[in-house]
LUMVOTI-769037 format. One record per residue: residue in one letter; x, y, z of N, C-alpha, C in turn. Coordinates in nm, 4 decimals. Layout:
% LUMVOTI-769037
{'A', {X, Y, Z}, {X, Y, Z}, {X, Y, Z}},
...
//
This chain:
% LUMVOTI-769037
{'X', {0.4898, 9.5578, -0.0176}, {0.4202, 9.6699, 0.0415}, {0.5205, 9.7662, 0.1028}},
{'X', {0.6339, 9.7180, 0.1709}, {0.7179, 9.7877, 0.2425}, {0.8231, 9.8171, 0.2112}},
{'X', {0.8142, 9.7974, 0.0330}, {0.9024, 9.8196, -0.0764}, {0.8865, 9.9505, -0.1526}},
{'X', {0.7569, 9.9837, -0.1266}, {0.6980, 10.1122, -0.1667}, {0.7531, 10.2505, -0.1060}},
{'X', {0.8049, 10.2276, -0.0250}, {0.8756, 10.3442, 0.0311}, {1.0308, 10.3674, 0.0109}},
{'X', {1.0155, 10.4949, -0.0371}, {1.1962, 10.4883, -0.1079}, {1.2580, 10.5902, 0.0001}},
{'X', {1.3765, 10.5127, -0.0266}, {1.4760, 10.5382, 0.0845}, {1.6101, 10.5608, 0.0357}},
{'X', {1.6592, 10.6577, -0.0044}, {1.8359, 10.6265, -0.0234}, {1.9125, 10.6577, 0.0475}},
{'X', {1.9871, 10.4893, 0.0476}, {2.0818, 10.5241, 0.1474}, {2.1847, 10.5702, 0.2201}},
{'X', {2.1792, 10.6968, 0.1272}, {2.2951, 10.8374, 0.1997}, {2.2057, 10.9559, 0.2428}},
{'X', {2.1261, 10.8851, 0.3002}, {2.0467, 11.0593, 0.3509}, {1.9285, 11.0029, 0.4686}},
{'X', {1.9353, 11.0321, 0.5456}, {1.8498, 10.9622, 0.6929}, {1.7102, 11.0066, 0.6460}},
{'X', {1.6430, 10.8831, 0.6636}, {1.4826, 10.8787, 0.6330}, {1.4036, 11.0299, 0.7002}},
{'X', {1.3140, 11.1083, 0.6063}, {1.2064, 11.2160, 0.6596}, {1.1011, 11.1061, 0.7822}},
{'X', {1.0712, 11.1548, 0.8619}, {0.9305, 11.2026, 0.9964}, {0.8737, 11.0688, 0.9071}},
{'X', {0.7919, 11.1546, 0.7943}, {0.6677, 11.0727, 0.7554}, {0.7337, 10.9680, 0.7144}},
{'X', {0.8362, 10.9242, 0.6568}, {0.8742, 10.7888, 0.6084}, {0.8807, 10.6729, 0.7065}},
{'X', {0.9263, 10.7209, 0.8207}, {0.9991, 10.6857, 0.9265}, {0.8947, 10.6149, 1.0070}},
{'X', {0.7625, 10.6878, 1.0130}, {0.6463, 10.6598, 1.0584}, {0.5519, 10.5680, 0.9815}},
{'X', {0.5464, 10.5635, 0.8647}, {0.4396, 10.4953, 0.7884}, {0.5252, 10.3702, 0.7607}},
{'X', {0.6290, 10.3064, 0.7790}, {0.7163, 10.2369, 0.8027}, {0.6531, 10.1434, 0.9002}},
{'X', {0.7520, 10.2235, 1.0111}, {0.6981, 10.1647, 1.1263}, {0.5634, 10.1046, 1.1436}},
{'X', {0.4500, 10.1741, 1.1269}, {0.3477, 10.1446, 1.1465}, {0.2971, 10.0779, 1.0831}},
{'X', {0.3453, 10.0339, 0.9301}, {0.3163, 9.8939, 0.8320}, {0.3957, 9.7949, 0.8675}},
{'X', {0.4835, 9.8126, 0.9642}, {0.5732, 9.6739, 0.9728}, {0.5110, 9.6434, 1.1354}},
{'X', {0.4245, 9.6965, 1.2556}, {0.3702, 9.6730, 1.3575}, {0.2304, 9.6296, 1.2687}},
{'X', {0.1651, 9.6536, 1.1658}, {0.0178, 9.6131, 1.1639}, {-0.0971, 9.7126, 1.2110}},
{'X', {-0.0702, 9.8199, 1.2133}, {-0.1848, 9.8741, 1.2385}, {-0.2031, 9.9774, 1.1474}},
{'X', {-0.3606, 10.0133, 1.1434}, {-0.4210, 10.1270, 1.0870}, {-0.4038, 10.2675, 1.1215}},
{'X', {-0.3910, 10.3799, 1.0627}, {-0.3963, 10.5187, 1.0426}, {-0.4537, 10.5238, 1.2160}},
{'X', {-0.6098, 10.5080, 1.2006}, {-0.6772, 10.5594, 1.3247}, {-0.6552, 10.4757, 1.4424}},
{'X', {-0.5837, 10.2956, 1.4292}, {-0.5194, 10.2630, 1.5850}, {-0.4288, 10.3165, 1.6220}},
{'X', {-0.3198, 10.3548, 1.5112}, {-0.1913, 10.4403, 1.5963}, {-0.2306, 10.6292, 1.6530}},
{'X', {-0.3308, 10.6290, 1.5582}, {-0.3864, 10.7987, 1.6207}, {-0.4364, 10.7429, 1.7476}},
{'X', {-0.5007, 10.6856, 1.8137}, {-0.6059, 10.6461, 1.8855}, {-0.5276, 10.6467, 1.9949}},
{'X', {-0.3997, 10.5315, 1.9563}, {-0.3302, 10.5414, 2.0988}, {-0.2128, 10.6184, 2.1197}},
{'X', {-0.1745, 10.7482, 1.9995}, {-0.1242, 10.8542, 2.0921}, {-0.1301, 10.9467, 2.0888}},
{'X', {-0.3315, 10.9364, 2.1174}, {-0.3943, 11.0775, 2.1358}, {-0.3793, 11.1792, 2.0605}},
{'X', {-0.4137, 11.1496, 1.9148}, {-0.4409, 11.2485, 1.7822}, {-0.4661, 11.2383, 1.7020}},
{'X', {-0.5483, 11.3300, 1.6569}, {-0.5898, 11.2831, 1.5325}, {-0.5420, 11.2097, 1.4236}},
{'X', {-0.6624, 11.1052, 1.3430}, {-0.6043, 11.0294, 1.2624}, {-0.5602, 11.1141, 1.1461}},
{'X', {-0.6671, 11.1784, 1.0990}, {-0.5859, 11.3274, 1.0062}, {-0.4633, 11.3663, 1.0178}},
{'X', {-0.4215, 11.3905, 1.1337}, {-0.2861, 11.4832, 1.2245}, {-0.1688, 11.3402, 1.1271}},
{'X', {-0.1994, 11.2477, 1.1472}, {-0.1088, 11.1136, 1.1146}, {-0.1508, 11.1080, 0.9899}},
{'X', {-0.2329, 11.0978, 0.9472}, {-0.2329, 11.1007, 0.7598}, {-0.1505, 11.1785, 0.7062}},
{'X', {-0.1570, 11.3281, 0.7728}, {-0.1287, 11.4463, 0.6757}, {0.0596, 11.4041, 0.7150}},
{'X', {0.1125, 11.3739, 0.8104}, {0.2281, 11.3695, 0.8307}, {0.2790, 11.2471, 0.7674}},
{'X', {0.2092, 11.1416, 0.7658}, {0.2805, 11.0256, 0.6566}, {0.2634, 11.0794, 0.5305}},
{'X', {0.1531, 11.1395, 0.5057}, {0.1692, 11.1793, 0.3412}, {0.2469, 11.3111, 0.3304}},
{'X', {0.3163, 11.3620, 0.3717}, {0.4255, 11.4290, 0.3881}, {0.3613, 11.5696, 0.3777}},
{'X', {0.2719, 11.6344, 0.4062}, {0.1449, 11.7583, 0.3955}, {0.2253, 11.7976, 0.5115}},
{'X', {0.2446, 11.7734, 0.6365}, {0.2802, 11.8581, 0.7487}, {0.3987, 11.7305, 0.8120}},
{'X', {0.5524, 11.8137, 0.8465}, {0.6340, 11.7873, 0.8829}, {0.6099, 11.7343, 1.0866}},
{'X', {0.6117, 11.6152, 1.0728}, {0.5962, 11.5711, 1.2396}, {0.7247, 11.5872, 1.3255}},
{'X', {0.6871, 11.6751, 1.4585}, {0.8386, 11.6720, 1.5094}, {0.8972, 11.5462, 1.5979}},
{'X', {1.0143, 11.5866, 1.5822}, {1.0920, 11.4983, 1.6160}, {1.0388, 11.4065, 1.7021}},
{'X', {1.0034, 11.4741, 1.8520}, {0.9415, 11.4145, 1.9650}, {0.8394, 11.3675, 1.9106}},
{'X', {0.7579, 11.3431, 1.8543}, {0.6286, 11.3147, 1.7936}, {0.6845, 11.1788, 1.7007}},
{'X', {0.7773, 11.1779, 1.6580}, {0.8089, 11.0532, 1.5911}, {0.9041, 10.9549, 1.6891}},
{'X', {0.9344, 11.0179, 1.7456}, {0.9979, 10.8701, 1.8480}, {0.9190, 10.8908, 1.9775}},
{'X', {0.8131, 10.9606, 1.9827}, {0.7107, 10.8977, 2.1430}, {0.5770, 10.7937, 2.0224}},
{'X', {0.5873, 10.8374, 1.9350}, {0.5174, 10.6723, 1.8568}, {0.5777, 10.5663, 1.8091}},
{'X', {0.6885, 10.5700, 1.7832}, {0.7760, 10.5052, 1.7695}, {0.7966, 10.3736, 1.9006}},
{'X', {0.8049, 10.4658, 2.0004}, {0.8556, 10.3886, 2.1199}, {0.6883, 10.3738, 2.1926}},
{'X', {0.6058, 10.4023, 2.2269}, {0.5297, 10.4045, 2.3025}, {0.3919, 10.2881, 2.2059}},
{'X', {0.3649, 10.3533, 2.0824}, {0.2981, 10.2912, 2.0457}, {0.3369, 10.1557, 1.9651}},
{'X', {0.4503, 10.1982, 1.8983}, {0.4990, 10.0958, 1.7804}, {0.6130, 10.0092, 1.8783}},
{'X', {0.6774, 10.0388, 2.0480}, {0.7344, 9.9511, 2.1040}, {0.8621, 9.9248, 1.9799}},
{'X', {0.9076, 10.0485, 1.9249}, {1.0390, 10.0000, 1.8498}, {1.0969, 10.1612, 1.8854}},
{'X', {1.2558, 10.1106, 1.8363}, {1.3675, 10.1679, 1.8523}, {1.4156, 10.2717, 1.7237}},
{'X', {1.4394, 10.3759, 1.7134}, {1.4322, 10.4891, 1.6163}, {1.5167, 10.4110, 1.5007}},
{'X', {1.6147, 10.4286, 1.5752}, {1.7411, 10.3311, 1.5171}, {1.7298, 10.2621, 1.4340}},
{'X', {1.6607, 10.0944, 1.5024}, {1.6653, 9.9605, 1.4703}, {1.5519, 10.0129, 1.3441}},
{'X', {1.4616, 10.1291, 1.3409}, {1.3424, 10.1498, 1.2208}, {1.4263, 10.1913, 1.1133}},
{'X', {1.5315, 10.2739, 1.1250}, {1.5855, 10.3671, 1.0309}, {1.6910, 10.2223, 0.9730}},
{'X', {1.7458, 10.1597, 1.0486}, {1.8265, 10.0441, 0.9621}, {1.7427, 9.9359, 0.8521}},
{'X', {1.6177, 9.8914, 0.9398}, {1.5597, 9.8353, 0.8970}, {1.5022, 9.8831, 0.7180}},
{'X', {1.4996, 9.9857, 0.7278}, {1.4373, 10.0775, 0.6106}, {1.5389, 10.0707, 0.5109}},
{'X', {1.6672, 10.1021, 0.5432}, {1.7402, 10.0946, 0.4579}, {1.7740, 9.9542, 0.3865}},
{'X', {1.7912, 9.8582, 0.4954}, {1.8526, 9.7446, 0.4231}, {1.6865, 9.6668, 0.3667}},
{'X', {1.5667, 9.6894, 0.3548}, {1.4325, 9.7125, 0.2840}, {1.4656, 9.7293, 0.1504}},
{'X', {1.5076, 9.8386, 0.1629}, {1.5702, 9.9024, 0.0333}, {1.6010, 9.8655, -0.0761}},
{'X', {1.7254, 9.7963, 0.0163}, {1.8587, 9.7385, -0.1033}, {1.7856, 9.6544, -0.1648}},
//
C-alpha cells in the first residue's frame, strides 16, 4: 500500500506525498485527520491528490500535531519505502 507512492530519491518529497504517507502509515482516514486539524476533508483530499498545493505550515502542524511524527523521520522513511 505504501509502495504506491513514488518517490525518487534525489528530489525531496511534494506536500501531498508527504501527507498521504504519513497518514497511511498513522492509520487514519481522509475525514479523522481533517477532523482533527480543523478542515475540511475535501481541503485534504484535494491536497493529497495533488489538485491544490498545501503549505508548508499546513504540512508539518499535521504532521506533528495530528500524525505526532517528525517531518524528517517521514521524508526518510519514504525514501528508504522506496528502495
Amino acid at each position: 500500500m505504501l509502495s504506491q507512492i513514488n518517490i525518487q530519491a534525489n528530489r525531496t518529497p511534494k506536500g501531498a506525498d508527504i501527507l498521504k504517507f504519513a497518514r497511511k502509515c498513522r492509520g487514519f482516514t481522509q475525514a479523522e485527520s481533517a477532523a482533527s486539524y480543523g478542515i475540511e476533508e475535501r481541503t485534504l483530499r484535494r491536497w493529497e491528490n495533488n489538485e491544490y498545493n498545501p503549505r508548508w505550515n499546513d504540512v508539518i502542524g499535521l504532521l506533528e500535531d495530528v500524525y505526532s511524527l517528525d517531518v524528517a523521520h517521514v521524508i526518510l522513511g519514504m525514501i528508504h519505502t522506496d528502495e
